[in-house]
C-alpha positions as CSV (number, residue, x, y, z in Angstrom):
1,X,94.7,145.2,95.3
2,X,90.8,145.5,97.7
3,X,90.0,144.0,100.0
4,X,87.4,142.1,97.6
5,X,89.9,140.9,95.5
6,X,92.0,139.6,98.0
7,X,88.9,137.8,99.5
8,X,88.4,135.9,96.3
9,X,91.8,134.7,95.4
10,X,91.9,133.5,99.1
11,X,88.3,131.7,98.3
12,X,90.1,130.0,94.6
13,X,93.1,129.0,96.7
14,X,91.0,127.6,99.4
15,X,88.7,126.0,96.6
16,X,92.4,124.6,95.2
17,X,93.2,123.5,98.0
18,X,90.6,121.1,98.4
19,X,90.5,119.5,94.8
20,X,94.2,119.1,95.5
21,X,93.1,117.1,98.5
22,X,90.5,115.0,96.8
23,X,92.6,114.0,94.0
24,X,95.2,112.6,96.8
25,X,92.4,110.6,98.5
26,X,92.6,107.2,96.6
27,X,89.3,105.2,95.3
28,X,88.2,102.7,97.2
29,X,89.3,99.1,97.2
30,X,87.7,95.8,97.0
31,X,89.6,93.8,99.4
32,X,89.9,94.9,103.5
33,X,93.3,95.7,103.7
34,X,93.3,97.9,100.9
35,X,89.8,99.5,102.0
36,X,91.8,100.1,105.3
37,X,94.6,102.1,103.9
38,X,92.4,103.9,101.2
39,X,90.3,105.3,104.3
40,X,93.8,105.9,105.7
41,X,94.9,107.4,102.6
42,X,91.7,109.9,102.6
43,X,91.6,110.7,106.0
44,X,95.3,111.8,106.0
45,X,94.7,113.8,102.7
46,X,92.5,115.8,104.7
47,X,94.3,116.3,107.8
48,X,97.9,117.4,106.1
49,X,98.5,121.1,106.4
50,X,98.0,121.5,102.7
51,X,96.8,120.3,99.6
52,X,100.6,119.7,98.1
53,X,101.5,117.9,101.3
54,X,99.0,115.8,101.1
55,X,100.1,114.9,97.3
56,X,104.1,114.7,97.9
57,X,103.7,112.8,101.7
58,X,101.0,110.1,99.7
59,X,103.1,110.0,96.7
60,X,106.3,109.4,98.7
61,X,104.5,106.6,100.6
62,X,103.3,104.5,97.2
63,X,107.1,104.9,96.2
64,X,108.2,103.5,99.0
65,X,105.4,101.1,99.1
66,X,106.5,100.3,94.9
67,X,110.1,99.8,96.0
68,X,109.2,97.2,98.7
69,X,106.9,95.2,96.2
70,X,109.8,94.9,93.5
71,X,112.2,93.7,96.0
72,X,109.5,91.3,97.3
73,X,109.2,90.4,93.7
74,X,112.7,90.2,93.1
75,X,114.1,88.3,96.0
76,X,111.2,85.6,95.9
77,X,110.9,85.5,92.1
78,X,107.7,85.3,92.0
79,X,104.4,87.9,91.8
């Protein structure tokens, strides 16, 4: 393997990377509280180490966000 062909599989992953990022940042809300945690959302998309942490530690948090909402649901019995 060059050097230049090292340099642009570095450049794909970074490019990658990045799109992996964006997709984890969630579109924006209507209401303020959701506006809040979208920015939240996006901003942390962008500061995790990686793109796939970004996507697991976001996913893991709208699991856990899920499960509280169908207790909530289910204890209450109401929406």
């Amino acid at each position: 393997m060059t050097a230049g062909d090292a340099h642009a599989r570095a450049r794909w992953a970074r490019r990658g990377d990045i799109a992996l990022r964006v997709v984890a940042a969630p579109r924006p809300a209507r209401t303020g509280m959701r506006i809040a945690l979208c920015a939240l959302a996006a901003m942390w998309a962008f500061a995790a180490r990686s793109g796939w942490r970004a996507i697991w530690t976001l996913g893991l948090a709208a699991a856990v966000a899920a499960a509280l909402t169908w207790i909530s649901i289910d204890a209450t019995c109401r929406v």
